[in-house]
Every structure is written in C-alpha cells, then in structure tokens.
C-alpha positions as CSV (number, residue, x, y, z in Angstrom):
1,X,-34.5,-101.3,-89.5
2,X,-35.4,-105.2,-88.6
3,X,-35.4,-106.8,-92.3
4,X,-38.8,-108.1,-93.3
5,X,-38.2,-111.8,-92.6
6,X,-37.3,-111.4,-89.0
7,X,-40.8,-109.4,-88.1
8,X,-41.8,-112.7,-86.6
9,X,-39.2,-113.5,-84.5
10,X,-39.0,-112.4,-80.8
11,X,-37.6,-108.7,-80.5
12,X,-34.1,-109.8,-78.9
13,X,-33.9,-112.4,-81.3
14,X,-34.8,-110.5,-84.2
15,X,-32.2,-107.9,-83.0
16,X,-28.9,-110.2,-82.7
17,X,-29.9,-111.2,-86.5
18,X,-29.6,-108.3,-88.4
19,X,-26.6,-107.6,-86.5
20,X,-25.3,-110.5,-87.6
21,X,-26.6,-109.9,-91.3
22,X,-25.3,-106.3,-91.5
23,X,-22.1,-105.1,-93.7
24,X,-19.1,-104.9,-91.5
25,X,-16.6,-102.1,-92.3
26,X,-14.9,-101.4,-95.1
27,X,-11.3,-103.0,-94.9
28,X,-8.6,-100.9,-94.8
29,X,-6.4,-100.5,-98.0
30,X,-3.0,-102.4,-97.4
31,X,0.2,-100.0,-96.5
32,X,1.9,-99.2,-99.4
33,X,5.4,-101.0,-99.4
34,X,7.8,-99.2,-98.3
35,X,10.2,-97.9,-101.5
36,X,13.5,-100.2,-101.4
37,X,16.6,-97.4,-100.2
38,X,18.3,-96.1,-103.0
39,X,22.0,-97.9,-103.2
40,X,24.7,-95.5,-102.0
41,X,26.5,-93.7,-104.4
42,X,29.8,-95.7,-105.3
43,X,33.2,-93.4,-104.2
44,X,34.3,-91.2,-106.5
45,X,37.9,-92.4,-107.3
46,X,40.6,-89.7,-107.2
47,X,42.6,-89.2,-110.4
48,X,46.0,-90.6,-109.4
49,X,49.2,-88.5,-110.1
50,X,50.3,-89.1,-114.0
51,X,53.4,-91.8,-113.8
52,X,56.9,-90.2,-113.4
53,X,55.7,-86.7,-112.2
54,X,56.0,-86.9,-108.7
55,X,60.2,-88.4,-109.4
56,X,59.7,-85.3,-112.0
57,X,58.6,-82.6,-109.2
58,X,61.0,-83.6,-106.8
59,X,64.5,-83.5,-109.1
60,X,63.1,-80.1,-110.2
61,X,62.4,-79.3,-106.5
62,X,65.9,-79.7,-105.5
63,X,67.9,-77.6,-108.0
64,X,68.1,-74.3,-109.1
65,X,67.9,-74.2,-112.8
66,X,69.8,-71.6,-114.9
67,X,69.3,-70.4,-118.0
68,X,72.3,-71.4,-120.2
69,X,70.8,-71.7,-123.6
70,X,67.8,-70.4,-125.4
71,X,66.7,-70.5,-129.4
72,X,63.8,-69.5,-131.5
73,X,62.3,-72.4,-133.8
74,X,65.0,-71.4,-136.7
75,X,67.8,-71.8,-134.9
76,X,68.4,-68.4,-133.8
77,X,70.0,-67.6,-130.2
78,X,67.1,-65.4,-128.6
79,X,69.2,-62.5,-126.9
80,X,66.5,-60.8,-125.3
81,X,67.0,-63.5,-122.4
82,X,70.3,-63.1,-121.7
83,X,70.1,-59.3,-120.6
84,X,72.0,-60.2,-117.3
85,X,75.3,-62.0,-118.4
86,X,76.5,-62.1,-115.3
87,X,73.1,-63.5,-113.7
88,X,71.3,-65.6,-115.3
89,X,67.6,-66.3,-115.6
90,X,67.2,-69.2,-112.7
91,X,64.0,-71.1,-112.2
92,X,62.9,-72.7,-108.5
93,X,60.4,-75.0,-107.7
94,X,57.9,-76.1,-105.1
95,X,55.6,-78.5,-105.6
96,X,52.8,-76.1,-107.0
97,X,54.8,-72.8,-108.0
98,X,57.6,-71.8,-110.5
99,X,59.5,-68.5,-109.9
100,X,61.9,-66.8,-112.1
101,X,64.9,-65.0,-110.6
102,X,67.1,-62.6,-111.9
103,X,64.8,-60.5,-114.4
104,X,64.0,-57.1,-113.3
105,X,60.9,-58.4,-110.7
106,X,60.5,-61.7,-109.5
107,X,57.9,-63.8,-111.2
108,X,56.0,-66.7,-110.0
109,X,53.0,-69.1,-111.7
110,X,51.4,-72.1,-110.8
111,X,52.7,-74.9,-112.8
112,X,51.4,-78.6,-113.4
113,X,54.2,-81.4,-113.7
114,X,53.9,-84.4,-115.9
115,X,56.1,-87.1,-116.8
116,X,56.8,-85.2,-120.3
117,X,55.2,-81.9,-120.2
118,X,55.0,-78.8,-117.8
119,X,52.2,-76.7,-117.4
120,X,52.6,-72.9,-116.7
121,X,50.2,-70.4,-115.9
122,X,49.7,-66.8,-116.1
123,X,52.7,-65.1,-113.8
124,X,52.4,-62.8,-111.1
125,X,54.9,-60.2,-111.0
126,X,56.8,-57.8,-108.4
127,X,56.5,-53.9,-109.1
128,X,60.1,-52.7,-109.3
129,X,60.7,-50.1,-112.5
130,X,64.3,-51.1,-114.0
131,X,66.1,-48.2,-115.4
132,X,67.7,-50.5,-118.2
133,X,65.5,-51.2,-120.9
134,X,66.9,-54.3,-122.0
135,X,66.4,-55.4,-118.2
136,X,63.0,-53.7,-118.2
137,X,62.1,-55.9,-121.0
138,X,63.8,-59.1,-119.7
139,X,60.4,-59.6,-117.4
140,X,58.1,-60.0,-120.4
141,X,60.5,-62.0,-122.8
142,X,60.7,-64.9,-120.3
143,X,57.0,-64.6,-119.3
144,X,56.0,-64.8,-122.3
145,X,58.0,-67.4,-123.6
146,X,57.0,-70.1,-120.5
147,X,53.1,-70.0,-120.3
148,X,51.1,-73.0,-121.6
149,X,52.1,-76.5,-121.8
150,X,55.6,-77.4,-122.5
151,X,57.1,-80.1,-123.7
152,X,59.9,-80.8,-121.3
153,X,63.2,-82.9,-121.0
154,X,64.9,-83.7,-118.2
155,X,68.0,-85.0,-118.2
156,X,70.3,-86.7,-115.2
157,X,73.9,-85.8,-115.7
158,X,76.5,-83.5,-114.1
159,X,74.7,-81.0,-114.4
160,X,71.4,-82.1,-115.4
161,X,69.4,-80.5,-117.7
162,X,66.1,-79.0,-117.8
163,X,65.1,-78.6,-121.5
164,X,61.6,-76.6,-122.4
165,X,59.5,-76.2,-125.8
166,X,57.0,-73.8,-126.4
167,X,54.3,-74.0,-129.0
168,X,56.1,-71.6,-131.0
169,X,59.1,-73.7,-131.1
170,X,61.3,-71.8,-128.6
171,X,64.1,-73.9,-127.3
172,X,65.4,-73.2,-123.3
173,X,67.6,-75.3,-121.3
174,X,68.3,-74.8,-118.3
175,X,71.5,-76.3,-115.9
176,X,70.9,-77.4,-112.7
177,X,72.7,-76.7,-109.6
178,X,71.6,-78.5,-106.0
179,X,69.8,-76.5,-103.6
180,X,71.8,-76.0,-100.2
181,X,69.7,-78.6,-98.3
182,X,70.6,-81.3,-101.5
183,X,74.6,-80.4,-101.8
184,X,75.1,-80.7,-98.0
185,X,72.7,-84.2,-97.7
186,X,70.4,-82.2,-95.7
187,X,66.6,-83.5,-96.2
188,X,65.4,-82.0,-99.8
189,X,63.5,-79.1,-100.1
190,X,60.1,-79.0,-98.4
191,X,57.4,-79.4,-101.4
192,X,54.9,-76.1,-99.4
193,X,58.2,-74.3,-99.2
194,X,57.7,-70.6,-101.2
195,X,59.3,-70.6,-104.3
196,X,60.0,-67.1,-104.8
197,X,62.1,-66.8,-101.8
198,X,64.5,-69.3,-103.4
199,X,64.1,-67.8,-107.2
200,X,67.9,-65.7,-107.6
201,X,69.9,-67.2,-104.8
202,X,73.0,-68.3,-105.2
203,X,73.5,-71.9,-104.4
C-alpha cells in the first residue's frame, strides 16, 4: 500500500518512495564462534623399570640356582625340601618366568623382579604322579613356600647366592651355578628364552 503522504505524488514517484521507506530484511544472526579444539591429551609416561632390577633379572638369568639351605622362621631346617639329596631343588630364569626343577613335575610362575624383592605367582604344574610320597609332596612344599612377594638377597661371590623370605618367615638360599652360554663366554641367556626347558639341567 502507497503510505498516505505520498497519495499526491506522481505514481512512479510515489512508488520508488515507499520502497525506499520499507523495512529491509531482518539481519542474519552472527555464526556462532567456532569452539576453540580441545588441547591434546599429554602422553601418558610409561612407568620406568624399578632401579637395580634389570642388573637383578639378568644375574638371575644366567645361573642355575640350587637349593642348598632352607629354614622355618625358628630356626628349624625344613626337610620337606630336601626329598632329592642327590638333586636338588634348582630355580631358572627368564625375564618373565621362574621354573622349579627337580621336584616330582616341573613348575613354572610368572615372577616380578625388583631391586630387593621378587614377586611370584600362582605356579603351573606338569601332571606326572610320583610313586614316593615324600617326592609326591616335594611339588607342594616348594610351591607353597615361593608365592607372594619375597624379600630377596642377592649376593656376588664364588658362588653367589640367592637368598629368599617368605611372609611366614621361611629362609631359602639358593647357590648359583653359570648357565652353559655364561661359563663358556657365550652371549648370556636370551631374556624370551623358556624357562622350564632349562629348570633340572645340569650345568
């Protein structure tokens, strides 16, 4: 519609007025700002290797570690352990599994070294009955005497010696003897190498 104060004005005239005069369109909301990118997450840092227990893994690595000594927390020698005089219990090593040789089976567990302690887990075991039942029995009186943390000494000497506490105050040291590959300056024992096939051989 012409607004009332341009009636009077020529037609084209009148015209180009009120479309000067009428409301243009709305403006347009401004884009919302784009959010700001999130900062990266920072690295997570990897928990470095407790001091000492790599030097740790590798001296146990490259012996064979036999039984020579074992007592209760009074003093007592524990006899169970020593079933096999003539072989003794021997521990072996890899970088991430303990065996025990010379019991009736063969027994392996994962283990965690520190500079001071050594972790043991729940063993697996092989399935061979032993006749002897002081033999029979020699399986779960280690077992159960090496699960859990430890508090462990390790001692350089000729031979060293491994020495392991149990929360219940069991004593067991152990002497060790240089693998093959160690005795006859060959490169030491491979830390993926199995540990069982080395648990009861003779060095």
């Amino acid at each position: 519609m012409i607004p009332r104060t341009h009636r009077h004005l020529p037609l084209p005239l009148a015209l180009l007025l009120a479309a000067c005069q009428a409301p243009g369109p709305a403006a347009l909301p401004a884009a919302a700002a784009d959010p700001a990118p999130a900062p990266a997450p920072a690295l997570q840092q990897a928990t470095p290797a407790p001091p000492g227990s790599l030097e740790t893994t590798l001296r146990l690595i490259r012996h064979h570690w036999r039984l020579v000594a074992a007592v209760d927390a009074g003093g007592h020698r524990i006899d169970a352990l020593f079933a096999r005089p003539e072989a003794p219990l021997q521990l072996d090593f890899n970088a991430s599994l303990v065996s025990v040789g010379n019991a009736c089976n063969v027994l392996s567990a994962h283990h965690t070294v520190e500079a001071d302690s050594l972790t043991i887990d729940a063993f697996a075991s092989s399935m061979r009955a032993c006749p002897d039942p002081a033999l029979a029995a020699l399986d779960g009186a280690i077992a159960h005497r090496l699960q859990g943390r430890l508090a462990m000494q390790l001692d350089a000497g000729t031979p060293p010696r491994l020495v392991l506490v149990n929360a219940a105050g069991d004593t067991l040291t152990f002497a060790g003897l240089p693998t093959a590959a160690d005795r006859f300056d060959g490169p030491p024992s491979s830390p993926s190498a199995g540990a069982s096939g080395a648990a009861g051989r003779q060095p």
